[in-house]
The first five atom37 places (N, CA, C, CB, O) and aatype in JSON, in Angstrom:
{
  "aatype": [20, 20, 20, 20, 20, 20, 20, 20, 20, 20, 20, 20, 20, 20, 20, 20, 20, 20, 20, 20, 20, 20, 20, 20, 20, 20, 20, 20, 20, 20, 20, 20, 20, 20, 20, 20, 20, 20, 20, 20, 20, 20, 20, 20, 20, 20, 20, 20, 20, 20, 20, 20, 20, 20, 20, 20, 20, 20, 20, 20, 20, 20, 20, 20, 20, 20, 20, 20, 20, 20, 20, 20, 20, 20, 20, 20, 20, 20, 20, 20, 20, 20, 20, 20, 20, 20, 20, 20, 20, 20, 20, 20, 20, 20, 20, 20, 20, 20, 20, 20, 20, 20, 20, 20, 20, 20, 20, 20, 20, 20, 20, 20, 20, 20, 20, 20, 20, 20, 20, 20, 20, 20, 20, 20, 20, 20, 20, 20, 20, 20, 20, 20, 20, 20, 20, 20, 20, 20, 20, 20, 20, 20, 20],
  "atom_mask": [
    [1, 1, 1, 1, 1],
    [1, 1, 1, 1, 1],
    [1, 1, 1, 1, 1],
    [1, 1, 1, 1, 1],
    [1, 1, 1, 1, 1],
    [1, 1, 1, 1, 1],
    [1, 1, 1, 1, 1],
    [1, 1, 1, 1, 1],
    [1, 1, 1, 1, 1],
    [1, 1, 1, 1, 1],
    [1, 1, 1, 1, 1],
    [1, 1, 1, 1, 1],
    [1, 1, 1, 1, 1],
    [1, 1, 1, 1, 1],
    [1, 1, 1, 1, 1],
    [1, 1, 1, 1, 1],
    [1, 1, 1, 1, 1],
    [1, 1, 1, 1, 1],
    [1, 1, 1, 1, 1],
    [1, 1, 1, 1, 1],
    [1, 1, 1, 1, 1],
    [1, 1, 1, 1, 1],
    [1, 1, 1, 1, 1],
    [1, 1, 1, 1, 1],
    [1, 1, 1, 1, 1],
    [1, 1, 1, 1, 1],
    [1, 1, 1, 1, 1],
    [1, 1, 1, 1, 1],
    [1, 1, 1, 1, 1],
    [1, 1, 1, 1, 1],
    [1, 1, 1, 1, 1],
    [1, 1, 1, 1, 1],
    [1, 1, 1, 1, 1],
    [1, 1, 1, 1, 1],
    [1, 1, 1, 1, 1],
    [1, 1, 1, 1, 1],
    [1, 1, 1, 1, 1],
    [1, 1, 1, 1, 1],
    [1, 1, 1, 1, 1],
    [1, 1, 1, 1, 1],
    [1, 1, 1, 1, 1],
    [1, 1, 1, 1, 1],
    [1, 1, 1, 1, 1],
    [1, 1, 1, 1, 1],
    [1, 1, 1, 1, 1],
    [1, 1, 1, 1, 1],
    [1, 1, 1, 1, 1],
    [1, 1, 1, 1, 1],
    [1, 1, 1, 1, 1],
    [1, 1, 1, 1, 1],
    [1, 1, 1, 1, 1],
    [1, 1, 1, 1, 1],
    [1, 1, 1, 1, 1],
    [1, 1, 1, 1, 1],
    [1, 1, 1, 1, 1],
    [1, 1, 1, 1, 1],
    [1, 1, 1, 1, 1],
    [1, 1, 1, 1, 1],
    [1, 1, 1, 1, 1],
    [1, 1, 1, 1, 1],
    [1, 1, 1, 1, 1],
    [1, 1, 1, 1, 1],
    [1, 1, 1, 1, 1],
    [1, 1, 1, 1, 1],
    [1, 1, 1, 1, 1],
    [1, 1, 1, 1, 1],
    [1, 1, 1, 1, 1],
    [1, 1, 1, 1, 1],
    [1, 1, 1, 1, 1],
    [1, 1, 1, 1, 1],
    [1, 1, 1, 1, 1],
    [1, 1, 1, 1, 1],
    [1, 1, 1, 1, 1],
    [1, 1, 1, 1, 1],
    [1, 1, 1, 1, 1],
    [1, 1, 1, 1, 1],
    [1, 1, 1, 1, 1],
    [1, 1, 1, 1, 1],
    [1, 1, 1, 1, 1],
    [1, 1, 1, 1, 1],
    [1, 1, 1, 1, 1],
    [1, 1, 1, 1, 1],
    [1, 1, 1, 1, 1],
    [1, 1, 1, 1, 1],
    [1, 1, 1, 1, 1],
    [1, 1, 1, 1, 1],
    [1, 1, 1, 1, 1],
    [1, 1, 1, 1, 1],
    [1, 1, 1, 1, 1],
    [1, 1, 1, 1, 1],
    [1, 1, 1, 1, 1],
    [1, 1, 1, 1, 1],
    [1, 1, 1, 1, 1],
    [1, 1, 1, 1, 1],
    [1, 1, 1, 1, 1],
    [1, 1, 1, 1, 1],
    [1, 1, 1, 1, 1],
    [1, 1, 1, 1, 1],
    [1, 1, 1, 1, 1],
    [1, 1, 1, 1, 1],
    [1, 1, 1, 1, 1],
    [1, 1, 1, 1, 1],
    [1, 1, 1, 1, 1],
    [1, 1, 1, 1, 1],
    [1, 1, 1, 1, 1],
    [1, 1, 1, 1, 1],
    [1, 1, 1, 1, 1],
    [1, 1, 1, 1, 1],
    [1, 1, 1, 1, 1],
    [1, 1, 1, 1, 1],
    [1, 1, 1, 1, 1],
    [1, 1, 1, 1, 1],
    [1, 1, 1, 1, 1],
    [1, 1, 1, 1, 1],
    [1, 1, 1, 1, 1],
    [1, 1, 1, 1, 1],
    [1, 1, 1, 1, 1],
    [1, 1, 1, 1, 1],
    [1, 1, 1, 1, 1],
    [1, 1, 1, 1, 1],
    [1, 1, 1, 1, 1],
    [1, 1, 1, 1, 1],
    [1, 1, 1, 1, 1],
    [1, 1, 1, 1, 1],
    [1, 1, 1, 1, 1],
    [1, 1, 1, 1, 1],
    [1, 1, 1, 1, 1],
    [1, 1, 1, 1, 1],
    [1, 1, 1, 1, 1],
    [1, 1, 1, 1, 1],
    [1, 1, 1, 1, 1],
    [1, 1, 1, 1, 1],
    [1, 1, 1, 1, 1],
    [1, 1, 1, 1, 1],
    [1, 1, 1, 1, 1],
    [1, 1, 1, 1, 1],
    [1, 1, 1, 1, 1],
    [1, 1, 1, 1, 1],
    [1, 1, 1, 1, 1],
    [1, 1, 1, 1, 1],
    [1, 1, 1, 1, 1],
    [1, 1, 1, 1, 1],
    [1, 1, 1, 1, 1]
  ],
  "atom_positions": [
    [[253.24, 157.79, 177.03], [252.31, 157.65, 175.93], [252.54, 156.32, 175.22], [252.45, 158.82, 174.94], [253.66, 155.86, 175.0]],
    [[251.63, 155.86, 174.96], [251.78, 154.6, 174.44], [252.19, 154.63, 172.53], [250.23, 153.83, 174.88], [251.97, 155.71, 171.99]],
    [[252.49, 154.03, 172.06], [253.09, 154.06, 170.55], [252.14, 153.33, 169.61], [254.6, 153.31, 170.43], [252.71, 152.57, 168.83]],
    [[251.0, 153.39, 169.54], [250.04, 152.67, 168.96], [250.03, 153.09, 167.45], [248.74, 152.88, 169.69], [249.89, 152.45, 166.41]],
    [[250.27, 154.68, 167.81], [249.85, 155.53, 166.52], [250.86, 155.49, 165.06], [249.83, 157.14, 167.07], [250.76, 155.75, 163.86]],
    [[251.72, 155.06, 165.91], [253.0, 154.7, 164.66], [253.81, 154.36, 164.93], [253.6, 155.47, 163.89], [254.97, 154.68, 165.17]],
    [[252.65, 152.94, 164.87], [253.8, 151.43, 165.28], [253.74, 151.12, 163.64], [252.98, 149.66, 166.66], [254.72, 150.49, 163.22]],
    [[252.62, 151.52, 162.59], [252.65, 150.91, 161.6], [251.65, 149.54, 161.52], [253.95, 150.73, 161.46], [251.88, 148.84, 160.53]],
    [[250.94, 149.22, 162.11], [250.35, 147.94, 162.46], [249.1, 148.86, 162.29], [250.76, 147.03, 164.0], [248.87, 149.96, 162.79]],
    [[248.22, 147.95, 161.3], [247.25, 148.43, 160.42], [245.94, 147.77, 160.85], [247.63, 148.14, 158.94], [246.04, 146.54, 160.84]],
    [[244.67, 148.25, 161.26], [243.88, 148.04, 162.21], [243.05, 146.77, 161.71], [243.12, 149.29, 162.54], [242.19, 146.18, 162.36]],
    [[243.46, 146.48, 160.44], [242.61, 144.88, 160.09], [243.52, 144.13, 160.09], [241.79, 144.56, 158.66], [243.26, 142.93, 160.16]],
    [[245.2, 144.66, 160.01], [245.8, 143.26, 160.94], [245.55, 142.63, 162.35], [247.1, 143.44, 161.13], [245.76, 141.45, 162.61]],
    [[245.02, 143.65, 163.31], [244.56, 143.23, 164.83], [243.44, 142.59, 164.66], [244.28, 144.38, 165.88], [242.96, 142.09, 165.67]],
    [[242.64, 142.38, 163.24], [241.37, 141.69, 163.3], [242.11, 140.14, 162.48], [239.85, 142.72, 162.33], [242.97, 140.12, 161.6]],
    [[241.51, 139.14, 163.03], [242.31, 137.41, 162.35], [242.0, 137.88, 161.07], [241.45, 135.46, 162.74], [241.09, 138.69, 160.96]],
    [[242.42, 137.62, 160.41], [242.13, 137.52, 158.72], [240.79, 136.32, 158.47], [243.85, 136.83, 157.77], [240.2, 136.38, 157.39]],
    [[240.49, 135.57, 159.19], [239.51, 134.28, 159.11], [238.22, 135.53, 159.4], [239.82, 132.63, 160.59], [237.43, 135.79, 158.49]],
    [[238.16, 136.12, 160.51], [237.22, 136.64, 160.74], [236.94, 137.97, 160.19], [237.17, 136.55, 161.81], [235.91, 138.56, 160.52]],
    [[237.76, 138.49, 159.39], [237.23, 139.48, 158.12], [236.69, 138.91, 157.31], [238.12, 140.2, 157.33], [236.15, 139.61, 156.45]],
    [[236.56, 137.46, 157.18], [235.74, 137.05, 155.84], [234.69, 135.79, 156.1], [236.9, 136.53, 154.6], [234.4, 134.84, 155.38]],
    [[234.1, 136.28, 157.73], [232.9, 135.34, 158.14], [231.96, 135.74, 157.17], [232.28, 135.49, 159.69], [231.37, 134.72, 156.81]],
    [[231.54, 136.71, 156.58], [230.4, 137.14, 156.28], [230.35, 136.61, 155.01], [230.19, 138.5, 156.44], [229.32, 135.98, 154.75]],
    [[231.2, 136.71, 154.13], [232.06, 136.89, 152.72], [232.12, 135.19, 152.9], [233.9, 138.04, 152.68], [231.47, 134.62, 152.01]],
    [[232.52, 134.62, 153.51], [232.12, 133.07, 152.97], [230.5, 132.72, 153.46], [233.32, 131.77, 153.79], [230.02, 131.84, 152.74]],
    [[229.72, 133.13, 154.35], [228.62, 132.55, 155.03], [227.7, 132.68, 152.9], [227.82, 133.87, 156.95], [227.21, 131.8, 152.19]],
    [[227.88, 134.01, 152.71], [227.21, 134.78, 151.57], [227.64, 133.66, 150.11], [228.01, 136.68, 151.47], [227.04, 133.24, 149.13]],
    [[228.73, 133.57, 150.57], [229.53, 132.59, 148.95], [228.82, 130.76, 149.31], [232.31, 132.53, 149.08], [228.28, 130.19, 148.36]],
    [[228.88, 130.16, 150.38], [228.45, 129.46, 150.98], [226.73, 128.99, 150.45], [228.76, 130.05, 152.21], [226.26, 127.95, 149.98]],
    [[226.14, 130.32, 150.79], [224.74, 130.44, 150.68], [224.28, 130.2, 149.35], [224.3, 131.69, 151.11], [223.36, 129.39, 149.21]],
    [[224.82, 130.83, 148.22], [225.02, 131.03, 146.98], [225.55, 129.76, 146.24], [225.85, 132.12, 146.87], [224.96, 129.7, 145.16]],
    [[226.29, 128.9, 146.36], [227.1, 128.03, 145.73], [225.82, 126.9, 146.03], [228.82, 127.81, 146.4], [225.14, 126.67, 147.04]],
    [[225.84, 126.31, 144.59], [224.83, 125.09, 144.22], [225.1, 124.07, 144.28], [224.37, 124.96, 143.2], [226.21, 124.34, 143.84]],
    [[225.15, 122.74, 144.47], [225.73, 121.44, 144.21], [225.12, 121.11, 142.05], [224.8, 120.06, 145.79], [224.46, 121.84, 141.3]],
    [[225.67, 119.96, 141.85], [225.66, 119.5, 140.8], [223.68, 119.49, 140.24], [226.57, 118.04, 141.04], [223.24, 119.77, 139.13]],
    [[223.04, 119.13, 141.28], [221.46, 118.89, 140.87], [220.77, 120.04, 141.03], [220.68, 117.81, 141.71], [219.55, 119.98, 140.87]],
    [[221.38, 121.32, 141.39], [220.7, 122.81, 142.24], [220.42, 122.57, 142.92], [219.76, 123.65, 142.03], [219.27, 123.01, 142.94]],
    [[220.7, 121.81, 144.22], [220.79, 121.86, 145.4], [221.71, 122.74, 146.17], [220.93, 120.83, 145.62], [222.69, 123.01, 145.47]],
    [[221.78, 123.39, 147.53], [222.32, 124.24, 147.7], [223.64, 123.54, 148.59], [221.39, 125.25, 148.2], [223.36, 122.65, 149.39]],
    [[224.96, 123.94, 148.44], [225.9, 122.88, 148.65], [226.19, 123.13, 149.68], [226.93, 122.67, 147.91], [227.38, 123.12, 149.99]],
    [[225.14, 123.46, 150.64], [225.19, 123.13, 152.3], [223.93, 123.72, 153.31], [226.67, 123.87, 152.92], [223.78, 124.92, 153.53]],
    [[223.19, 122.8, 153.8], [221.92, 123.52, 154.12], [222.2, 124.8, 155.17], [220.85, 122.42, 154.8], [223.16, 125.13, 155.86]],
    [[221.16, 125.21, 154.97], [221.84, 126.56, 156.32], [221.58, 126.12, 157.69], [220.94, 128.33, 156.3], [222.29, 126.79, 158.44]],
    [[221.08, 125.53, 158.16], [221.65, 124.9, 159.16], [222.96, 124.3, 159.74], [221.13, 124.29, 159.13], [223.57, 124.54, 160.78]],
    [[223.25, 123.25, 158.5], [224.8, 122.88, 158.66], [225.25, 123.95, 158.46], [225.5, 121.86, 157.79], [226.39, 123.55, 158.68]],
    [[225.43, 125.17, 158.19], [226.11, 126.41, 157.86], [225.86, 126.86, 159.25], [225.55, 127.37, 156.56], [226.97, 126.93, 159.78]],
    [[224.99, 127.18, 160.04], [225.2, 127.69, 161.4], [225.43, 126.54, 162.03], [224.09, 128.5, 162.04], [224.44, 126.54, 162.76]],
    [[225.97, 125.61, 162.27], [226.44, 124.69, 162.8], [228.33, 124.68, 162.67], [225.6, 123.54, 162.17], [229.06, 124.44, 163.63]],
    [[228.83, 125.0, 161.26], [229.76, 125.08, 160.67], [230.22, 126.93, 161.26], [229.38, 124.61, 159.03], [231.43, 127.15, 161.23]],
    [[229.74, 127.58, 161.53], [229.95, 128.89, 161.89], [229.93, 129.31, 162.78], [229.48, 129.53, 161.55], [230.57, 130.32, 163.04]],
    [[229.14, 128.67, 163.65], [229.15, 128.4, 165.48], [228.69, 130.36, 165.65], [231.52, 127.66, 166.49], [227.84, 131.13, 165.19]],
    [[229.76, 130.43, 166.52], [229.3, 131.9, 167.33], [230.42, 132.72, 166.11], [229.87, 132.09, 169.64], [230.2, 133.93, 166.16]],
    [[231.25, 132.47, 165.32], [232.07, 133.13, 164.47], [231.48, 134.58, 164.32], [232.18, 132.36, 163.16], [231.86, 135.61, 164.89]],
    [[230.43, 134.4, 163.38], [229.82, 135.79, 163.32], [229.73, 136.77, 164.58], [228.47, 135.61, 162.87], [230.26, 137.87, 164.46]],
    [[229.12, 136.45, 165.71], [229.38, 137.28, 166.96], [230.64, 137.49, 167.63], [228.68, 136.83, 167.89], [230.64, 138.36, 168.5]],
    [[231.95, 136.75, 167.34], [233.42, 136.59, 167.89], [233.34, 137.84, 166.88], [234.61, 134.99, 167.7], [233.22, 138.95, 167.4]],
    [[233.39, 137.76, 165.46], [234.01, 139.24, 164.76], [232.72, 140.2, 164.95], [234.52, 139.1, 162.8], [232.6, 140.87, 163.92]],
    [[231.79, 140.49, 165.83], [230.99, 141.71, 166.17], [231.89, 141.91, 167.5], [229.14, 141.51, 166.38], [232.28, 142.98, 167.95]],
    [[232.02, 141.16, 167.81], [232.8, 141.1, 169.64], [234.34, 142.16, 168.67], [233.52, 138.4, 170.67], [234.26, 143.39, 168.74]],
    [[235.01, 141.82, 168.24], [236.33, 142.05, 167.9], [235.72, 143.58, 167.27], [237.18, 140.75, 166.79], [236.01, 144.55, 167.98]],
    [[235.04, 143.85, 166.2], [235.42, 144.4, 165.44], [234.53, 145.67, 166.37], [235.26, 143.85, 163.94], [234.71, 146.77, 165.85]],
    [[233.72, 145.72, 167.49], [233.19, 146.41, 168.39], [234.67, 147.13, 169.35], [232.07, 145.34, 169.21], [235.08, 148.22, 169.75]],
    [[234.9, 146.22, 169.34], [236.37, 146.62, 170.33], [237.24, 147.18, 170.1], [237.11, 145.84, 170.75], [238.03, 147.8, 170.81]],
    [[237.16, 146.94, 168.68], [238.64, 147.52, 167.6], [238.09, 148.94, 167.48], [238.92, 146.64, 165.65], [238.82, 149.91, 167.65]],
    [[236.9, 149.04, 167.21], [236.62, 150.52, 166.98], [236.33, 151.59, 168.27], [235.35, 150.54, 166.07], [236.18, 152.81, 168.21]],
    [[236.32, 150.66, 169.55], [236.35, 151.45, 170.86], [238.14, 151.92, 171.18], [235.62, 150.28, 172.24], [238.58, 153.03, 171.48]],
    [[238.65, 151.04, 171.04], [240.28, 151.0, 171.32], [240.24, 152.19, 170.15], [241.39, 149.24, 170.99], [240.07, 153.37, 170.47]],
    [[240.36, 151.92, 169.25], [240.9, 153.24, 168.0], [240.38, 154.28, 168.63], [240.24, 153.23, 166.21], [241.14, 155.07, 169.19]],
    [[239.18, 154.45, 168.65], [238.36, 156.05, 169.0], [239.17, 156.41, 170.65], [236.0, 155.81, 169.24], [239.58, 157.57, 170.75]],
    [[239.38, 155.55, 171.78], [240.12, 155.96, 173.0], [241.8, 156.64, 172.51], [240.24, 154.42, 174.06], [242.37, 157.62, 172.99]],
    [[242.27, 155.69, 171.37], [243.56, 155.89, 171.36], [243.8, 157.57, 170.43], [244.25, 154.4, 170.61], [244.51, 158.57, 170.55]],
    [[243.11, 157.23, 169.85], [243.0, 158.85, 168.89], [242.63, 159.94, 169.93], [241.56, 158.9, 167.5], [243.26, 160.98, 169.76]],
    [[241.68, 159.95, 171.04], [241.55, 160.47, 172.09], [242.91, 160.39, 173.41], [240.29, 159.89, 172.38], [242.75, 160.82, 174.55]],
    [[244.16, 159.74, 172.89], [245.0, 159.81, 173.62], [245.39, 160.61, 174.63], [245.56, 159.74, 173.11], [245.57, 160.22, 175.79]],
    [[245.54, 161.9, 174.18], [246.11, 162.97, 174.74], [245.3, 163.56, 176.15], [246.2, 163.99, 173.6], [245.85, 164.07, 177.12]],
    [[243.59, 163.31, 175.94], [242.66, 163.75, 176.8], [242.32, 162.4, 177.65], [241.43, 164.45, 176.03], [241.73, 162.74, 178.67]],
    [[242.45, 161.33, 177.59], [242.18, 159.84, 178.69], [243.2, 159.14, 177.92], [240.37, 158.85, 178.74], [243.24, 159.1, 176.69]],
    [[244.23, 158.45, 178.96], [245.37, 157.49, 178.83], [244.86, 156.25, 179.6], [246.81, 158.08, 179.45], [245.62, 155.61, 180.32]],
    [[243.59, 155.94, 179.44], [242.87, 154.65, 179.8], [242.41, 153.8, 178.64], [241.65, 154.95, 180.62], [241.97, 154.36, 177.64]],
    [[242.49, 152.52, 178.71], [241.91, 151.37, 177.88], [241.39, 150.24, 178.39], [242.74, 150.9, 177.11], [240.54, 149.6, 177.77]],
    [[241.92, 149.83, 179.75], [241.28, 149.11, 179.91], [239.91, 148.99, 180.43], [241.85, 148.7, 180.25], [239.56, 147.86, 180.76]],
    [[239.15, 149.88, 180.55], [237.72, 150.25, 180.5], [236.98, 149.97, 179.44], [237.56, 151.48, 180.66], [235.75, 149.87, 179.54]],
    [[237.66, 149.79, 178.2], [236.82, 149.18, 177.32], [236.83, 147.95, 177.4], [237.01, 149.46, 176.18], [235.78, 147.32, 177.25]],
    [[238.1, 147.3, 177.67], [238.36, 145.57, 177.5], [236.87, 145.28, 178.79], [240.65, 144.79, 178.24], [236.14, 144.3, 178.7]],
    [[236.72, 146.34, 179.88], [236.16, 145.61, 181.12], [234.48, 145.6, 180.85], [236.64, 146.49, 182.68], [233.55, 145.13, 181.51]],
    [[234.54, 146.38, 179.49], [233.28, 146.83, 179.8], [232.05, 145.88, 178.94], [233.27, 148.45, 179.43], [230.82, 145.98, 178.94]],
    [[233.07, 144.85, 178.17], [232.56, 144.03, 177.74], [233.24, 142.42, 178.34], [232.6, 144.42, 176.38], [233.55, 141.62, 177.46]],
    [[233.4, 142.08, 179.58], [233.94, 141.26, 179.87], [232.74, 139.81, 179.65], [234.55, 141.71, 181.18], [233.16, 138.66, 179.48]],
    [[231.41, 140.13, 179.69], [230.56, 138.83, 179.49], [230.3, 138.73, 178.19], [229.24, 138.78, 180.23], [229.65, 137.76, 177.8]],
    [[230.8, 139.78, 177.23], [230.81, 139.1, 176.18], [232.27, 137.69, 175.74], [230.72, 140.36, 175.24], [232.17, 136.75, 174.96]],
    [[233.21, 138.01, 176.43], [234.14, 137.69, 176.6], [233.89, 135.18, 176.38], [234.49, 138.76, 178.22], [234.45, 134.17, 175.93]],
    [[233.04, 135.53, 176.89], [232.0, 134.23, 177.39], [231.82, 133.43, 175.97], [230.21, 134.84, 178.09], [231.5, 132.24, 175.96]],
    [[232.12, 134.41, 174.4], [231.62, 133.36, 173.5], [233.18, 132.18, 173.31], [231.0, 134.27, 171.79], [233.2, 131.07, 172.77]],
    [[234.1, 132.76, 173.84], [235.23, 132.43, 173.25], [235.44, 130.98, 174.03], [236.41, 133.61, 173.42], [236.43, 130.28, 173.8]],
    [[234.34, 130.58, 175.04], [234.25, 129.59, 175.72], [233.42, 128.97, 174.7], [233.81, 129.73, 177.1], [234.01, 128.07, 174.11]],
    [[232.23, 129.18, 174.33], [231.77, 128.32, 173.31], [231.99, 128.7, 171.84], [230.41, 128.15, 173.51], [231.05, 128.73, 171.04]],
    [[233.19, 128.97, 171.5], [233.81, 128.9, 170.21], [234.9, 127.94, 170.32], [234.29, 130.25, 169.72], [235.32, 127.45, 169.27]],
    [[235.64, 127.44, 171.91], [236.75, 126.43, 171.88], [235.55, 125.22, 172.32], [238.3, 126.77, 173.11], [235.81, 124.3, 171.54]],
    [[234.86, 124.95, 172.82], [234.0, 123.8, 173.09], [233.17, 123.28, 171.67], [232.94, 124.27, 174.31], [232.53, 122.26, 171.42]],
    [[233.46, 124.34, 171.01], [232.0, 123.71, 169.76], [233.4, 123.5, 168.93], [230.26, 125.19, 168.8], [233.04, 122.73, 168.03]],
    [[234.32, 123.67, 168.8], [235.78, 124.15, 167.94], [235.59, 122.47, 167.02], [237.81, 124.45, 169.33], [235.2, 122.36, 165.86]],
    [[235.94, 121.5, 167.82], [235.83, 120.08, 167.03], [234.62, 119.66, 166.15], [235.89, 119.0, 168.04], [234.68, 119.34, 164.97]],
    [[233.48, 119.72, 166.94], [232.5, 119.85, 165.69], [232.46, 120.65, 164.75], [231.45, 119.99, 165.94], [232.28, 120.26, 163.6]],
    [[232.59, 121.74, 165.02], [232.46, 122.78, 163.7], [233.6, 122.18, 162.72], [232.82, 124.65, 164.12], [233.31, 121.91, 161.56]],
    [[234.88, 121.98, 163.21], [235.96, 121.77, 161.96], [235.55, 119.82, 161.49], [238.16, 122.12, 162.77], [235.98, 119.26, 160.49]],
    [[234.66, 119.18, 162.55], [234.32, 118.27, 161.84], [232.89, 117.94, 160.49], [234.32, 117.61, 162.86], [232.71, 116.94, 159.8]],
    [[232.19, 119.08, 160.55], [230.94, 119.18, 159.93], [231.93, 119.94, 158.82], [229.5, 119.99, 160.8], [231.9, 119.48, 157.68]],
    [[232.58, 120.78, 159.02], [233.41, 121.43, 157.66], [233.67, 120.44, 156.46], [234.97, 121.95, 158.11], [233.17, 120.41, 155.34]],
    [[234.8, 119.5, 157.18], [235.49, 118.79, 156.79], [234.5, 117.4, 155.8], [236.33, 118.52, 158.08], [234.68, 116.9, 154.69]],
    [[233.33, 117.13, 157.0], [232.16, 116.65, 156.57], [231.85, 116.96, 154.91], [231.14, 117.27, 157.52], [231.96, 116.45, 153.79]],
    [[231.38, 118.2, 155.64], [230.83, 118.55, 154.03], [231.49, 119.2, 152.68], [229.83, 119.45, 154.2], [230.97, 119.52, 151.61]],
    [[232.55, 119.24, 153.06], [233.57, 119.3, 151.98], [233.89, 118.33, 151.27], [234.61, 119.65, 152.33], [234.34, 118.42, 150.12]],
    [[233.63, 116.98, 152.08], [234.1, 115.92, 151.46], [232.82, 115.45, 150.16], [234.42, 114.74, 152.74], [233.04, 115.26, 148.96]],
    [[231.44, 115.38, 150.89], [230.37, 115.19, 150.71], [229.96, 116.15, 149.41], [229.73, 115.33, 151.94], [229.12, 115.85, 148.57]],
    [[230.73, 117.33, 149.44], [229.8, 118.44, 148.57], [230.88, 119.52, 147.62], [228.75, 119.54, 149.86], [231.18, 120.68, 147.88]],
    [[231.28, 118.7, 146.55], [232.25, 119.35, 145.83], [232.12, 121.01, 145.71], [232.22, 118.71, 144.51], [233.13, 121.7, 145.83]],
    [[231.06, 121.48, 145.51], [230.91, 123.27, 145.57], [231.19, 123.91, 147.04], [229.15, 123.8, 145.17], [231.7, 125.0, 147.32]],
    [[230.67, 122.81, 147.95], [231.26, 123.58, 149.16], [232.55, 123.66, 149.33], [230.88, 123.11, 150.31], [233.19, 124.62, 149.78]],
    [[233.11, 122.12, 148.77], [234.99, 122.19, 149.06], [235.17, 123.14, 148.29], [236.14, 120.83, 148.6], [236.17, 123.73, 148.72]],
    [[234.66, 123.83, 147.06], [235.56, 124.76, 146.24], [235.71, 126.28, 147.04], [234.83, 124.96, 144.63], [236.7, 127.01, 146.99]],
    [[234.36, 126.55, 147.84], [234.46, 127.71, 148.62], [234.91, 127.51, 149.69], [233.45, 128.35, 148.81], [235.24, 128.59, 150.16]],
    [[235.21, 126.34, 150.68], [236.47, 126.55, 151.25], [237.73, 126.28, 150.94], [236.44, 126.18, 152.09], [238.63, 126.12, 151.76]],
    [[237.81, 126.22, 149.91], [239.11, 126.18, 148.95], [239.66, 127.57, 149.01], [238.78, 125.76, 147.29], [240.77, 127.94, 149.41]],
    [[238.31, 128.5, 148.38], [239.0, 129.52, 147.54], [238.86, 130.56, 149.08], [238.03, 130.09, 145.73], [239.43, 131.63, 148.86]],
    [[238.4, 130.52, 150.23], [238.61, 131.19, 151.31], [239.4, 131.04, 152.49], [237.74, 131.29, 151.62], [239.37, 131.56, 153.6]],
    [[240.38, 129.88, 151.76], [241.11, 129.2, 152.64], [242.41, 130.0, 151.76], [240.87, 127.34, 152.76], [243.43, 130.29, 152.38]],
    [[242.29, 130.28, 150.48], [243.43, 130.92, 150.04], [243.11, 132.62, 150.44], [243.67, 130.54, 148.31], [244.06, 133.35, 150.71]],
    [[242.09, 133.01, 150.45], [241.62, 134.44, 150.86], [242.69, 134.7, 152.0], [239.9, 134.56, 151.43], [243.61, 135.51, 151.93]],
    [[242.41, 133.9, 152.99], [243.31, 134.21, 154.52], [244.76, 133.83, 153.98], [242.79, 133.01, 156.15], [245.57, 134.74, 154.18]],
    [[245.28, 132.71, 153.34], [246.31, 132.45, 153.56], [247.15, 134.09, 152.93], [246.56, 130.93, 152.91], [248.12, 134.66, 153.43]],
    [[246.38, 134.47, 151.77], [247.28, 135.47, 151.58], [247.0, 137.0, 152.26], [247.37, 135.53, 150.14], [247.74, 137.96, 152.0]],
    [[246.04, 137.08, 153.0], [245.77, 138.2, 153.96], [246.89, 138.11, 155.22], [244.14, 138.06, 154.53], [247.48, 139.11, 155.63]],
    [[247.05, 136.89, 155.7], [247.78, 136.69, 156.72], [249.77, 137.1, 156.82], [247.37, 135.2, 156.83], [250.64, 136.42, 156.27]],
    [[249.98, 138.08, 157.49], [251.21, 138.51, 157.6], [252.3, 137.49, 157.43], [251.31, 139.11, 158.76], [252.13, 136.45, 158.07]],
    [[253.21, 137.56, 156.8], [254.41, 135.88, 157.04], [254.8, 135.74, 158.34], [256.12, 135.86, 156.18], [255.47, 134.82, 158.8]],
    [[254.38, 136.67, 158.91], [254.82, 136.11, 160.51], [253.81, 135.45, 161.09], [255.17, 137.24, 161.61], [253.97, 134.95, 162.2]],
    [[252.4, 135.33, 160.28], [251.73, 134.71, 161.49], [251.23, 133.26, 160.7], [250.32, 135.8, 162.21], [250.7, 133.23, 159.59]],
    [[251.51, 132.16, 161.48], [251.04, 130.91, 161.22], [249.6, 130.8, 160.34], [250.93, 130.27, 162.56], [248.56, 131.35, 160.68]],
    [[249.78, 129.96, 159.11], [248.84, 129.94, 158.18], [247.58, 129.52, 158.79], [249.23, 129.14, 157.1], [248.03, 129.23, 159.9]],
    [[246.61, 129.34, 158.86], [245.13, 129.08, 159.16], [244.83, 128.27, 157.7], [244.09, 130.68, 159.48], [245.17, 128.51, 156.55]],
    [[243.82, 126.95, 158.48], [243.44, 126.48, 157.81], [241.8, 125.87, 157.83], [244.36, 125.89, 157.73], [241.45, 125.62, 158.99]],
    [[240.98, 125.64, 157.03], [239.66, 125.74, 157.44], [239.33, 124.51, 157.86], [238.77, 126.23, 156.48], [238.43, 124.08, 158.6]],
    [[240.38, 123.92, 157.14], [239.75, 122.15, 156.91], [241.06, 121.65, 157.5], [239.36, 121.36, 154.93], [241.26, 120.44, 157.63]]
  ]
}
């Protein structure tokens, strides 16, 4: 039997801490004004800046809840990797989440520089993760 159930490892630690709060910055993002009421990042550069993110945490957080529901079903199927297989072409964004990876952190960085309300919300979601993130796992940074 595998020890999943009480290892103690808490099911939104298996999710990045960055990608519990795609939504939660896209929304703060959307919302935040520049100095003239302009909006301090068009939504375009915002799906440009977000790439496939949003679908990487539907990909994850789809999986997380197939793995939980198999593992709670332990006792009656001691199989998992049928779920990992059963989404293997979704598997495919994580190719264009490392290929788009430099632009996206360069349009960030872009417009942070460019757009004081945007630097403040990746300011204040750059501290969101840092303190979500376990001390064992290497800090993440947006910019």
């Amino acid at each position: 039997m595998l020890g999943f159930r009480n290892t103690g490892i808490s099911t939104t630690a298996l999710l990045s801490p960055c990608l519990l709060h795609v939504q939660d910055f896209r929304r703060a993002a959307e919302e935040a004004v520049g100095e003239g009421g302009e909006p301090a990042v068009e939504e375009q550069r915002l799906e440009e800046i977000l790439g496939v993110l949003p679908q990487v945490y539907s990909l994850h957080s789809g999986l997380l809840a197939e793995l939980e529901a198999r593992i709670s079903q332990w006792e009656d199927s001691q199989r998992l990797v049928d779920v990992l297989l059963s989404r293997r072409e979704d598997f495919g964004l994580f190719d264009t989440y490392i290929s788009e990876y430099d632009r996206s952190m360069y349009l960030l960085e872009d417009s942070s520089r460019n757009n004081p309300a945007f630097a403040a919300v990746v300011k204040t979601f750059e501290c969101l993760i840092r303190e979500a993130q376990p001390d064992k796992t290497p800090t993440v940074s947006l910019s």
